[in-house]
Jmol script that loads the backbone (N, CA, C; Angstrom):
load data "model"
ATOM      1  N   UNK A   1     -29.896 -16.710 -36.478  1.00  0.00           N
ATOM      2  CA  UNK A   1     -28.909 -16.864 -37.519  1.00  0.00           C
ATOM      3  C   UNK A   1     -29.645 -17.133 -38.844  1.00  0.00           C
ATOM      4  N   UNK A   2     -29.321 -16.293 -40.302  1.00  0.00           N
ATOM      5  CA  UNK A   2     -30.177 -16.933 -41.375  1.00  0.00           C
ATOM      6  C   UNK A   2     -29.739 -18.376 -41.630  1.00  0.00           C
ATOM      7  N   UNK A   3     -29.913 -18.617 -42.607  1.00  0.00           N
ATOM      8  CA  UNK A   3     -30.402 -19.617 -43.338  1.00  0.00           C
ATOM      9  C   UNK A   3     -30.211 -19.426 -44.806  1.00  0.00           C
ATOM     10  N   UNK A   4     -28.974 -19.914 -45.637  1.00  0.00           N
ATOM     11  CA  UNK A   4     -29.014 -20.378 -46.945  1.00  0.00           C
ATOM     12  C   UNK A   4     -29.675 -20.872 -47.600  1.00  0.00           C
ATOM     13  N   UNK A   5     -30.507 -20.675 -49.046  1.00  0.00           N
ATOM     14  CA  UNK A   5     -30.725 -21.776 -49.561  1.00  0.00           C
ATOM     15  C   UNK A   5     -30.144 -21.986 -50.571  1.00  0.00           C
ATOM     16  N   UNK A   6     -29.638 -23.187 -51.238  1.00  0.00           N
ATOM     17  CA  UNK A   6     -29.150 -22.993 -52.664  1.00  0.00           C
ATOM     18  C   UNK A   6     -30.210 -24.268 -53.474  1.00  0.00           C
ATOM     19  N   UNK A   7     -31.218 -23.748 -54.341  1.00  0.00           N
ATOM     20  CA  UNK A   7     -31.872 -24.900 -54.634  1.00  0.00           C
ATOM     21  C   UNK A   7     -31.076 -25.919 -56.184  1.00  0.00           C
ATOM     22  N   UNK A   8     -30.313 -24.645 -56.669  1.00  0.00           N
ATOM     23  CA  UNK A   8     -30.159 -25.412 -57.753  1.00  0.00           C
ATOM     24  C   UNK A   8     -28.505 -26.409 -57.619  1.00  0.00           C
ATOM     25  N   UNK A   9     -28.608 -26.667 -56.185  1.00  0.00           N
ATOM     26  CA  UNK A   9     -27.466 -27.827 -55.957  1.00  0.00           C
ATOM     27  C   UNK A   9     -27.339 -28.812 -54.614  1.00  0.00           C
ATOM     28  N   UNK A  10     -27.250 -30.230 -54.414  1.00  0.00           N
ATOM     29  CA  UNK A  10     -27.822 -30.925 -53.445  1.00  0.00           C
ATOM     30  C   UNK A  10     -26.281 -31.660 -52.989  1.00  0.00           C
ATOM     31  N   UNK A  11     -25.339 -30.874 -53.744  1.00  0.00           N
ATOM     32  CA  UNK A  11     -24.168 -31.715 -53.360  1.00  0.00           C
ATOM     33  C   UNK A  11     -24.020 -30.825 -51.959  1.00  0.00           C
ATOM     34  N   UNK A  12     -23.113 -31.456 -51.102  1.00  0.00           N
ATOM     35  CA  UNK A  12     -22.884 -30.893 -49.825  1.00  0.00           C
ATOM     36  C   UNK A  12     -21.546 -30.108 -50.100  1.00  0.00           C
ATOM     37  N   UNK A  13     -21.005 -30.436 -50.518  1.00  0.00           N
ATOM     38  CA  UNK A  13     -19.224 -29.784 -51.175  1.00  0.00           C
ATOM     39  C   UNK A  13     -19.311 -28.177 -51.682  1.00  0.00           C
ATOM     40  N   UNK A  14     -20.638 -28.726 -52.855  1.00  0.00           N
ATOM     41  CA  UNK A  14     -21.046 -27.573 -53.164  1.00  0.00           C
ATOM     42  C   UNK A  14     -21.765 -26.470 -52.457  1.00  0.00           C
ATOM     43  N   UNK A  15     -22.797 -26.683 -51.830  1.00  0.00           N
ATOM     44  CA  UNK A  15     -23.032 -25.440 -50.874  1.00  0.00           C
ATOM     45  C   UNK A  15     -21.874 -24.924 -50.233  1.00  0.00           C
ATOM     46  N   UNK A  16     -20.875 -25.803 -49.334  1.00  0.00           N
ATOM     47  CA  UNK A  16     -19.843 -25.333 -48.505  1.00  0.00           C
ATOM     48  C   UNK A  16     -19.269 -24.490 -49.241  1.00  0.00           C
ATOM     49  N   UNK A  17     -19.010 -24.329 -50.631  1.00  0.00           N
ATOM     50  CA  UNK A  17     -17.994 -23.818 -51.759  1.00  0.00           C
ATOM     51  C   UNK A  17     -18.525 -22.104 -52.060  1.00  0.00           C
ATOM     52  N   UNK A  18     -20.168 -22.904 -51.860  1.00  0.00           N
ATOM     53  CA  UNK A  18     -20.622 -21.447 -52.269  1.00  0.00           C
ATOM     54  C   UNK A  18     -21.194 -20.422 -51.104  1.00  0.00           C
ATOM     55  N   UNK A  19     -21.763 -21.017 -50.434  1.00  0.00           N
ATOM     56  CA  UNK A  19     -21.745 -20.575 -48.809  1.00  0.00           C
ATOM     57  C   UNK A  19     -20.263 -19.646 -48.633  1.00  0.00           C
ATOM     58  N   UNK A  20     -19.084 -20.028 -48.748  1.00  0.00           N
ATOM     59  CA  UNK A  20     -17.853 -19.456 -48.253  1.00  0.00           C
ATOM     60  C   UNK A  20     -17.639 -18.317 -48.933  1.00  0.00           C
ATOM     61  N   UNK A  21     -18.147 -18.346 -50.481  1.00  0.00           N
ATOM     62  CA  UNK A  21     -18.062 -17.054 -51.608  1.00  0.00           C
ATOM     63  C   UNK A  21     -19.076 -16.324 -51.194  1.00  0.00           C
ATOM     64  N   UNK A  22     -20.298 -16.837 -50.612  1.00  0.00           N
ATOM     65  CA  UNK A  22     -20.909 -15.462 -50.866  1.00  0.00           C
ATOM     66  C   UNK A  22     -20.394 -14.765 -49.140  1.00  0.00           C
ATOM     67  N   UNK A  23     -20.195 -15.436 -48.036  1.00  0.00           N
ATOM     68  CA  UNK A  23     -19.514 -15.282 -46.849  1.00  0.00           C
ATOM     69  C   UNK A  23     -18.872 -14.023 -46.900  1.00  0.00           C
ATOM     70  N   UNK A  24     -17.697 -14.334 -48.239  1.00  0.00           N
ATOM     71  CA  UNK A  24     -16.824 -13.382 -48.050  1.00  0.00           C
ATOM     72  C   UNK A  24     -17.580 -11.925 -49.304  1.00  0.00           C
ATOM     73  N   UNK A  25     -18.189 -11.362 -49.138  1.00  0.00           N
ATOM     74  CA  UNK A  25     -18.631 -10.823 -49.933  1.00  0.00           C
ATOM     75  C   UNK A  25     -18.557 -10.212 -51.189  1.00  0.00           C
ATOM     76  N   UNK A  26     -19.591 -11.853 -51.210  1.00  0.00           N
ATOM     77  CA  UNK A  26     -19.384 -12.368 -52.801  1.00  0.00           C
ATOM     78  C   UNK A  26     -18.563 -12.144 -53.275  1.00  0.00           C
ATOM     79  N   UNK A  27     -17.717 -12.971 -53.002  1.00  0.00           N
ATOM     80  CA  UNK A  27     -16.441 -13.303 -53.672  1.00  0.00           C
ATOM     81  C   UNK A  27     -16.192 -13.924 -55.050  1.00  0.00           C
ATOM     82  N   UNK A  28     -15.866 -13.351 -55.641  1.00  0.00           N
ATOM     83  CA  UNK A  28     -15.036 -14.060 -56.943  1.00  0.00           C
ATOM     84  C   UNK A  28     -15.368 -15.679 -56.811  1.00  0.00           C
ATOM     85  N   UNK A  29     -16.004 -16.802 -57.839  1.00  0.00           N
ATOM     86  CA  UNK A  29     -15.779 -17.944 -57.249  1.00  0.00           C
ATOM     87  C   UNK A  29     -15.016 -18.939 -58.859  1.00  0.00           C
ATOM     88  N   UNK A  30     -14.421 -19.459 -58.900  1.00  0.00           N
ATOM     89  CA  UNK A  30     -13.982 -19.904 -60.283  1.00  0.00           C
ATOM     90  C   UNK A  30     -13.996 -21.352 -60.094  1.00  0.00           C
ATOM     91  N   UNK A  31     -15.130 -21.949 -61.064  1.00  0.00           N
ATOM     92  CA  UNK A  31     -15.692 -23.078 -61.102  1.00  0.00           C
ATOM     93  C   UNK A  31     -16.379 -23.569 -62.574  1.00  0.00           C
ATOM     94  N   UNK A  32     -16.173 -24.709 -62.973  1.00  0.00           N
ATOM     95  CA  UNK A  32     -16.659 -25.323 -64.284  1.00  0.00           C
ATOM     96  C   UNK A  32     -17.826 -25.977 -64.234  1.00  0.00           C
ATOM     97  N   UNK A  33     -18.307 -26.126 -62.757  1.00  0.00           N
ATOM     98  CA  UNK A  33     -20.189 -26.588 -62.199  1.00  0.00           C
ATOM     99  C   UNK A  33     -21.047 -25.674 -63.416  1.00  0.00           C
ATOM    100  N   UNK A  34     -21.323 -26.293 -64.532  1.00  0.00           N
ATOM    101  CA  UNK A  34     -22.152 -25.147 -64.769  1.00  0.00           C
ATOM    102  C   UNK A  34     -24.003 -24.601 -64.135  1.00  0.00           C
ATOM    103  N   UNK A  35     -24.078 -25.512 -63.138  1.00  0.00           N
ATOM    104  CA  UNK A  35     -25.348 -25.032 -62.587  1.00  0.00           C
ATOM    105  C   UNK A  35     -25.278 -24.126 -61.559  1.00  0.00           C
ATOM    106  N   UNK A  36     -23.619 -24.632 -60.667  1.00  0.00           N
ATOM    107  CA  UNK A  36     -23.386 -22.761 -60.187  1.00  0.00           C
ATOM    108  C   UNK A  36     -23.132 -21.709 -60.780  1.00  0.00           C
ATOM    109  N   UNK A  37     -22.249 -21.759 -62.453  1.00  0.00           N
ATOM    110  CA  UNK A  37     -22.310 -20.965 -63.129  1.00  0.00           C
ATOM    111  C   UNK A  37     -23.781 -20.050 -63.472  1.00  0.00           C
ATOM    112  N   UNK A  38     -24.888 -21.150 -63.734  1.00  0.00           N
ATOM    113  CA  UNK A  38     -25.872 -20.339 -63.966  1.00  0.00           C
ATOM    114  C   UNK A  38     -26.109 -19.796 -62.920  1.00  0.00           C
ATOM    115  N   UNK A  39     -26.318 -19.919 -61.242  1.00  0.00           N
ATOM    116  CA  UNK A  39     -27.178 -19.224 -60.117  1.00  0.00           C
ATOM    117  C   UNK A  39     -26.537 -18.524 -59.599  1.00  0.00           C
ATOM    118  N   UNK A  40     -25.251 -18.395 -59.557  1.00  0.00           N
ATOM    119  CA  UNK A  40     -24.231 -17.546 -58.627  1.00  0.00           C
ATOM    120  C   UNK A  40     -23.774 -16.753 -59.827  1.00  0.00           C
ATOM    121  N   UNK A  41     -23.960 -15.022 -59.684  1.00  0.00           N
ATOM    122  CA  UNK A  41     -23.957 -14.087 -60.222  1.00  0.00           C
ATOM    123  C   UNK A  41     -22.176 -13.619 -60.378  1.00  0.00           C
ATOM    124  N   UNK A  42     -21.105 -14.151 -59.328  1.00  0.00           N
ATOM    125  CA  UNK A  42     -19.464 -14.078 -59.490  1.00  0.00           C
ATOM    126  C   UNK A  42     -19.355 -14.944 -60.086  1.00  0.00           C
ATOM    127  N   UNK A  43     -19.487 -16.046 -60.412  1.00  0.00           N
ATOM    128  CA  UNK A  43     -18.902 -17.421 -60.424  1.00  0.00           C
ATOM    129  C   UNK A  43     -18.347 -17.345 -61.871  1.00  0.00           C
ATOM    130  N   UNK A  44     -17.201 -17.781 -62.231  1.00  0.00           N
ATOM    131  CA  UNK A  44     -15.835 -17.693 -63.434  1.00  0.00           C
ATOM    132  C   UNK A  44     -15.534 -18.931 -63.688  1.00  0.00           C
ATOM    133  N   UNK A  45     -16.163 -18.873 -65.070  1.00  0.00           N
ATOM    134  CA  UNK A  45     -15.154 -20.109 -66.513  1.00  0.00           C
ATOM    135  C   UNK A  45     -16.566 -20.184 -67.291  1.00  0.00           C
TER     136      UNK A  45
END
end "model"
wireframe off; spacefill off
backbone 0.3
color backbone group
């Protein structure tokens, strides 16, 4: 099974959030985090 990494976030909420967007392929994700804004290439606001 792979293996995620997301380095630029250590919250646990947050991986689950983004883990599930890219899951569904890469999904749309709409969020005001701006450090997922910067690393996640969908991510909206």
């Amino acid at each position: 099974m792979p293996t995620l990494s997301f380095p630029y976030t250590r919250e646990p909420g947050d991986r689950i959030i983004v883990a599930n967007a890219i899951a569904n392929n890469e999904a749309p994700l709409v969020t005001s985090d701006h450090l997922i804004n910067a690393e996640y290439p969908n991510a909206i606001w």
